[in-house]
MMTF fields as JSON, N, C-alpha, C and O atoms, coordinates in Angstrom:
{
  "mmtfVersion": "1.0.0",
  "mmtfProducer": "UNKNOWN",
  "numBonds": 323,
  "numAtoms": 324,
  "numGroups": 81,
  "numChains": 1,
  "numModels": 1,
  "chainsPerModel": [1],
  "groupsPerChain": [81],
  "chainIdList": ["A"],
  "bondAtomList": [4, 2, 8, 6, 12, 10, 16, 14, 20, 18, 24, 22, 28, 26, 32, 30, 36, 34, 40, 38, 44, 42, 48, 46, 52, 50, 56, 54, 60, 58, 64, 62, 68, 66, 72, 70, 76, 74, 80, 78, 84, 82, 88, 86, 92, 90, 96, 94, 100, 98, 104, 102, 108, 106, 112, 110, 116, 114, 120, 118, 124, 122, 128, 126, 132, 130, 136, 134, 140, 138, 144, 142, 148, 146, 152, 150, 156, 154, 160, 158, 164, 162, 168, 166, 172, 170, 176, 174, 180, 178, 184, 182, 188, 186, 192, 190, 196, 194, 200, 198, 204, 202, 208, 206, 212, 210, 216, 214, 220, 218, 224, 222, 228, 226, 232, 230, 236, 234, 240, 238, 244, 242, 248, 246, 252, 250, 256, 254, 260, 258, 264, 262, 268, 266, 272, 270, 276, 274, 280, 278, 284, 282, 288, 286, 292, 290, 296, 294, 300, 298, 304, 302, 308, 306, 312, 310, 316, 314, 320, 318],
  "bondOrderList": [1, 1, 1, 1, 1, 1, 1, 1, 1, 1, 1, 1, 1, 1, 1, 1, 1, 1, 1, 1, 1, 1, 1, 1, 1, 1, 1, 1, 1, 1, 1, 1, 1, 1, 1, 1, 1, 1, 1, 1, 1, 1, 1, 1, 1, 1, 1, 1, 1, 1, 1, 1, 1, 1, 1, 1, 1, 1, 1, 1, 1, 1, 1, 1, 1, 1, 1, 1, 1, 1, 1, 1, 1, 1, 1, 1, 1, 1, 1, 1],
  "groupList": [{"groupName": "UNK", "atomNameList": ["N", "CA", "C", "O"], "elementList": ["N", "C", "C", "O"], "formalChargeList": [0, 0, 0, 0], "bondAtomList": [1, 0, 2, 1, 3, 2], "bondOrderList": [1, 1, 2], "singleLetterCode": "X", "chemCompType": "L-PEPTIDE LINKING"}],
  "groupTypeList": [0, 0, 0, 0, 0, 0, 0, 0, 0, 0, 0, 0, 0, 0, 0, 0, 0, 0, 0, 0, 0, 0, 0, 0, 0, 0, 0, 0, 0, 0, 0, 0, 0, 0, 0, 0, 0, 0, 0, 0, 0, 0, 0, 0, 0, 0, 0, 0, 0, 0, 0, 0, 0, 0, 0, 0, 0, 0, 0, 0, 0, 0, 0, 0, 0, 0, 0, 0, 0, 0, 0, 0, 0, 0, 0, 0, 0, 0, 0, 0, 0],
  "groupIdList": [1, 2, 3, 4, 5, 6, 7, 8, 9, 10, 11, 12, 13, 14, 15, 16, 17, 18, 19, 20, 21, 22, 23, 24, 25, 26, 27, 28, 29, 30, 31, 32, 33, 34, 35, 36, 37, 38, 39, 40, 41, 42, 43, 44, 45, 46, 47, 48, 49, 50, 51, 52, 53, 54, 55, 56, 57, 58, 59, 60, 61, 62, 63, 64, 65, 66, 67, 68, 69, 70, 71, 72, 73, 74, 75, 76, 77, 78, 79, 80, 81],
  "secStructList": [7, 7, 3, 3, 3, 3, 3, 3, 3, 3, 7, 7, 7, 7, 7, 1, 1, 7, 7, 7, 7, 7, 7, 7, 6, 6, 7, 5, 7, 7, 6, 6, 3, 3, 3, 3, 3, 3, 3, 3, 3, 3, 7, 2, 2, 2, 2, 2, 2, 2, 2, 6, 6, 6, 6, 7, 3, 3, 7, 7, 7, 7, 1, 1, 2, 2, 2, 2, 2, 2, 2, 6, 6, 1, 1, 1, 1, 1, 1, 7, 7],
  "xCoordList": [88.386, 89.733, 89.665, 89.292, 90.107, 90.923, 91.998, 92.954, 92.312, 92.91, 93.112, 92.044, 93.984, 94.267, 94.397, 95.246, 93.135, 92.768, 93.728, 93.94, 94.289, 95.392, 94.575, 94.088, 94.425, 94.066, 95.026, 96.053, 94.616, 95.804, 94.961, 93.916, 95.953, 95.325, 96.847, 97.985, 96.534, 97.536, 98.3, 97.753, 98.885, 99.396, 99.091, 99.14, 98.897, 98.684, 99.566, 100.642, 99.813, 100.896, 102.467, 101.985, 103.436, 104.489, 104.207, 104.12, 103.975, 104.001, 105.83, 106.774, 105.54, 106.5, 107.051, 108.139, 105.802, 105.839, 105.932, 105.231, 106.822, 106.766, 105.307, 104.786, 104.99, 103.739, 104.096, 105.162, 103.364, 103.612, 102.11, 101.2, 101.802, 100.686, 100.748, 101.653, 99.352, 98.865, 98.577, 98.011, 98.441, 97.433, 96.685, 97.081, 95.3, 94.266, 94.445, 95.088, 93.497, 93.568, 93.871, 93.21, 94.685, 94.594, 95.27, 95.744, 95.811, 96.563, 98.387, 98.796, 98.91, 100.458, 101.155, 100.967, 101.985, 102.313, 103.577, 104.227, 103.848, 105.01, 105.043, 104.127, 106.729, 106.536, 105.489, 105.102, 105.108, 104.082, 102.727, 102.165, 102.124, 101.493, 100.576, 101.156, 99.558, 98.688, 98.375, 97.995, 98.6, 97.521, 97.125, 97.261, 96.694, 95.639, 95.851, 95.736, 96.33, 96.363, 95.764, 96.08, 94.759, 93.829, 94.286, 94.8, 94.234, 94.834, 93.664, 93.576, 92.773, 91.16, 91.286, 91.359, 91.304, 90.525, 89.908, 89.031, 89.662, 88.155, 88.333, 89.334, 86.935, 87.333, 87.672, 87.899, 87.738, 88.725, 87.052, 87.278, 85.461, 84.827, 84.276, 83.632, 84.469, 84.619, 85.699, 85.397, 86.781, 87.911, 87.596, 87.904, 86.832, 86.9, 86.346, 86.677, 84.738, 83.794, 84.329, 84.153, 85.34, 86.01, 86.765, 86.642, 87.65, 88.491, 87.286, 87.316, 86.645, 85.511, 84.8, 83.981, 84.844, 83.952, 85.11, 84.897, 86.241, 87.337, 88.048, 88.848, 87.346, 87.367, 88.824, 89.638, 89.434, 90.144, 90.236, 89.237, 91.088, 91.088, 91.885, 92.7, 91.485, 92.433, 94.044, 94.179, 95.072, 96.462, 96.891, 96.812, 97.307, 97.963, 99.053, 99.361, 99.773, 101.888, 102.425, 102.621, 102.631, 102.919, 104.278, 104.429, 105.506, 106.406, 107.391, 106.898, 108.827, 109.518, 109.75, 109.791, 109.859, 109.901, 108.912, 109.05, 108.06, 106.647, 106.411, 106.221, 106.526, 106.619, 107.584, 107.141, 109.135, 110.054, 109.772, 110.237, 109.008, 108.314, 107.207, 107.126, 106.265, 105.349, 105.936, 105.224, 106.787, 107.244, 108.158, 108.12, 108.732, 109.541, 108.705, 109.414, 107.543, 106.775, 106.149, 106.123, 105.858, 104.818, 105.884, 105.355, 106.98, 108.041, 107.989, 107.735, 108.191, 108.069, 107.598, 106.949, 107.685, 106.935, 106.121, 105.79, 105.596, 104.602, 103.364, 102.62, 103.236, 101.631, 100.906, 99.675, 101.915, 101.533, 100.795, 99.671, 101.76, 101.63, 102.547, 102.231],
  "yCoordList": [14.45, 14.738, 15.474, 16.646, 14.628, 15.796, 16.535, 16.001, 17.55, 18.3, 18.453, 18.215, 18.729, 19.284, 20.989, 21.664, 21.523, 22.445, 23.258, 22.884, 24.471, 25.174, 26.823, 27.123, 27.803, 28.803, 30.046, 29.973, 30.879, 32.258, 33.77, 34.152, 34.437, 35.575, 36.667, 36.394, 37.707, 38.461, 39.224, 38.791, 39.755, 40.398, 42.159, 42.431, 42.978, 44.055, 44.763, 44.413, 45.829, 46.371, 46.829, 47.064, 46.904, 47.664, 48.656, 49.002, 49.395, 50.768, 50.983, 50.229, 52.41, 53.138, 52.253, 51.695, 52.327, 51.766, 50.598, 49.861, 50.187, 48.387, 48.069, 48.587, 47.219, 46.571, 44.879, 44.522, 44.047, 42.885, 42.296, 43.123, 41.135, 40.523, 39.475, 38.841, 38.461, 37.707, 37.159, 38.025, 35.89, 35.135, 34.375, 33.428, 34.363, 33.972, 32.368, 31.645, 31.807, 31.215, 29.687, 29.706, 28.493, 27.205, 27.725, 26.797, 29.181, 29.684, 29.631, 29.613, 29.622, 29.649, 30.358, 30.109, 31.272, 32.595, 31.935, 31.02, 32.264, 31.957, 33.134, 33.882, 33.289, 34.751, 35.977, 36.093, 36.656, 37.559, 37.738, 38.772, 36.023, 35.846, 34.837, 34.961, 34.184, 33.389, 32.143, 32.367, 31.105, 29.658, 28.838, 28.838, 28.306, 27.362, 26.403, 26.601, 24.899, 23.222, 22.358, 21.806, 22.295, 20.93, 19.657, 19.267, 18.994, 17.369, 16.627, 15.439, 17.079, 16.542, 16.752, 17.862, 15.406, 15.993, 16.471, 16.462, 17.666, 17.839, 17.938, 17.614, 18.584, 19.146, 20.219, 20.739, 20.767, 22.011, 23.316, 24.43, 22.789, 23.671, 23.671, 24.644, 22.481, 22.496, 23.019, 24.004, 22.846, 23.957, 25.22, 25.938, 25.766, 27.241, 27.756, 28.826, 26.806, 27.584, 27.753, 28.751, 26.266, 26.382, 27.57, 28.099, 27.76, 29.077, 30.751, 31.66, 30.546, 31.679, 31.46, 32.352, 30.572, 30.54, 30.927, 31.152, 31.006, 31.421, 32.763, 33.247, 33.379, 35.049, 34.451, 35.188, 33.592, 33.879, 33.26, 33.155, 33.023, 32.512, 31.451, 31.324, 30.309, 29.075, 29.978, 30.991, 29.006, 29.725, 29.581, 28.563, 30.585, 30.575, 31.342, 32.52, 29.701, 29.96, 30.915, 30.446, 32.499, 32.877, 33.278, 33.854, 32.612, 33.018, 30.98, 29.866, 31.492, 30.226, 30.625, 29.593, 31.625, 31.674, 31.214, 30.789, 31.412, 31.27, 29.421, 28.586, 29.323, 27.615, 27.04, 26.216, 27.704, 26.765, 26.929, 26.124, 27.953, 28.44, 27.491, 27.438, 26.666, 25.855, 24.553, 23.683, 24.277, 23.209, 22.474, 21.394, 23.45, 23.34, 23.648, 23.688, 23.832, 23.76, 22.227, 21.408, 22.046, 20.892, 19.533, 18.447, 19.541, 18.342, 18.562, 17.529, 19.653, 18.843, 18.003, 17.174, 17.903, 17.132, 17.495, 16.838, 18.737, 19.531, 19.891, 20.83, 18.882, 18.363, 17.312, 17.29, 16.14, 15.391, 14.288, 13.831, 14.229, 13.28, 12.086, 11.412],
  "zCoordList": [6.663, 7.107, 8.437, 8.489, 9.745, 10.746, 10.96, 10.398, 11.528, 11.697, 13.227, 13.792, 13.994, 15.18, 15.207, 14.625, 16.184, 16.047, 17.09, 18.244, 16.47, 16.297, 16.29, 15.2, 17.362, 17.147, 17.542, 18.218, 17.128, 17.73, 17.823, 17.297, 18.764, 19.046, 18.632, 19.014, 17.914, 17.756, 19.273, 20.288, 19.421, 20.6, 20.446, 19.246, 20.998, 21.03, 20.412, 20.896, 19.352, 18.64, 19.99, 21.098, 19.979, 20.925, 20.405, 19.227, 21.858, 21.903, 22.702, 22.936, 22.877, 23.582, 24.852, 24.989, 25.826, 27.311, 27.349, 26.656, 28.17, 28.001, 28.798, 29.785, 28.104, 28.61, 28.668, 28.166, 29.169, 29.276, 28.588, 28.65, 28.027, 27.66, 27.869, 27.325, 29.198, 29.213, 28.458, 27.791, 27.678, 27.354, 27.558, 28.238, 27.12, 27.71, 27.897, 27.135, 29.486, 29.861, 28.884, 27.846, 29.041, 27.884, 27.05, 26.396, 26.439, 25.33, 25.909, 27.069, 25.061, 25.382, 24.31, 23.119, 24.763, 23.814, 22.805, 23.312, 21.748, 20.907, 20.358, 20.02, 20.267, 19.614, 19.818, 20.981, 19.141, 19.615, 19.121, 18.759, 19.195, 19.022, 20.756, 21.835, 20.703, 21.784, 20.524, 19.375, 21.008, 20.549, 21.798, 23.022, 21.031, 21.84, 20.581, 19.372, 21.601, 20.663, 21.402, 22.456, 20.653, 21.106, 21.108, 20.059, 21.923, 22.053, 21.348, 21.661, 20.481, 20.245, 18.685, 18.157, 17.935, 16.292, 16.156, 17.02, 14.561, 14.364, 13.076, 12.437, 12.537, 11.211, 11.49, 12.583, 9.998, 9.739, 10.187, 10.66, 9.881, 10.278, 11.468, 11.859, 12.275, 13.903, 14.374, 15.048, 14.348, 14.577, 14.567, 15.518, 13.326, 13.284, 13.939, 14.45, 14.241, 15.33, 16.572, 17.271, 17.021, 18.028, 18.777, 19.882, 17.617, 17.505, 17.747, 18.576, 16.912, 17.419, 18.612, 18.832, 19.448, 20.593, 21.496, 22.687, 21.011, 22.094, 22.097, 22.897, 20.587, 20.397, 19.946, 20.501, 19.297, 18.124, 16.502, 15.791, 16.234, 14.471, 14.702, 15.615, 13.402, 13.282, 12.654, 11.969, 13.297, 12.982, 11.63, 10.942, 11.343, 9.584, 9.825, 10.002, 9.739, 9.696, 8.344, 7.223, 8.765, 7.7, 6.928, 5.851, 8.145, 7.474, 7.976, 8.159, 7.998, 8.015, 9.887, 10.558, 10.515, 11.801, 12.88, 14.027, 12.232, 12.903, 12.819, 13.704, 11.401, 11.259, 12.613, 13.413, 12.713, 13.39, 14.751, 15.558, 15.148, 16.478, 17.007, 18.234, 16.23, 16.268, 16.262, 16.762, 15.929, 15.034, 16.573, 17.162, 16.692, 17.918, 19.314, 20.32, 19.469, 20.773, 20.508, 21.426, 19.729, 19.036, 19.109, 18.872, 19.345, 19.27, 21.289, 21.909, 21.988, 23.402, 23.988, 23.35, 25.012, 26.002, 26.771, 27.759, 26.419, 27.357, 26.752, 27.031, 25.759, 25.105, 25.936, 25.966, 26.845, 27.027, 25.69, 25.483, 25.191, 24.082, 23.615, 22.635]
}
């Protein structure tokens, strides 16, 4: 089974001071979180190493916001798909 490999980086807690956060290069922020979507199958344990060679984790949608947040980047046109 492939999977389209899907990784994320948490965002730094809000503090007091507004701060702003980059995400790392190929990543694109949703909510207050970073992913990275591969246009490339893999498996689910090539993905993961993937995700660790990029210093983050495969994504785990944990609520219904986060789903419609993905769900709705993943229907554009700015996958080139």
């Amino acid at each position: 089974m492939f999977v389209t490999v899907a990784c994320a980086q948490e965002l730094p807690e809000k503090r007091p001071v507004k701060r702003s956060y980059v995400c790392p290069p190929k990543f694109v922020r949703q909510g207050h979180r970073c992913y990275f979507f591969s246009k490339e199958p893999a498996t689910w344990q090539d993905a993961h190493f993937h995700c660790r060679d990029m210093h983050s984790n495969i994504a785990i949608i944990k609520n219904a916001n986060q789903d419609k947040l993905i769900r709705n980047f993943l229907s554009t046109k700015s996958l080139g798909r």
